[in-house]
N, C-alpha and C positions, 0 to 999 in steps of 0.2 A: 739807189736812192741817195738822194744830197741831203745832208749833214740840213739840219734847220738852221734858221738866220735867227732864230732868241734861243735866248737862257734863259731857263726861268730864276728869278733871283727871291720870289717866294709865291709861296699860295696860300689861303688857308678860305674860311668858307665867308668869309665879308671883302675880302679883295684878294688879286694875284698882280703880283709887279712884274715885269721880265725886262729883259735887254738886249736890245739888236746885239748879235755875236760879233762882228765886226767894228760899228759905228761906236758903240757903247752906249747910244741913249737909252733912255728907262723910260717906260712906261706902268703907270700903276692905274689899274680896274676898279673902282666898285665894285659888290654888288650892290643892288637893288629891288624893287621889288615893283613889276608894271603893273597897271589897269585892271589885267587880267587875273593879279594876285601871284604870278610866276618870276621866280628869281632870275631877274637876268642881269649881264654887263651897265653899269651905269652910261650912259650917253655920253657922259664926259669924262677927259680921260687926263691924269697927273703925268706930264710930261717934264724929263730933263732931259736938258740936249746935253751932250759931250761935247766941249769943248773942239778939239781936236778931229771933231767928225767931218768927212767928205763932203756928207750931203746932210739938209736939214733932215729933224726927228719927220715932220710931215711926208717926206718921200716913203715911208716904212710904217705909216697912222695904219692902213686898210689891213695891211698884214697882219700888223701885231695885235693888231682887234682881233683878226682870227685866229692867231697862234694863241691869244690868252681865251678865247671863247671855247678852244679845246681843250687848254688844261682846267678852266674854270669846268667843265662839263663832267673831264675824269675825275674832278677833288669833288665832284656833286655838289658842287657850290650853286653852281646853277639849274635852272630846269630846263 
């Protein structure tokens, strides 16, 4: 099994930031709360790019939605 591409750089139960392990950009989550009344990821998402990165934060958007959708699901931040 390969080592993950984020860090997480925090969590707690209103938002989780992380950071591509390589690139260095950051990404920060909301939560929020949908339609439905269930806590989930906010749609948009606080990005910093790293200077010195390869490739832009966008090449690594889909990922890191899903790498913080799973630690947001272990903190029960979300539903």
């Amino acid at each position: 099994m390969s080592a993950p591409a984020f860090d997480i750089v925090s969590k707690s139960r209103r938002e989780v930031e992380i950071a591509h392990h390589d690139e260095g950009h950051r990404y920060k989550f909301s939560v929020t709360t949908n339609g439905a009344g269930k806590r989930v990821l906010a749609d948009t998402t606080e990005t910093v790019a790293a200077a010195a990165a390869k490739h832009p934060p966008e090449w690594y958007s889909a990922s890191a939605r899903a790498f913080a959708t799973t630690v947001a699901h272990r903190a029960h931040a979300i539903d």
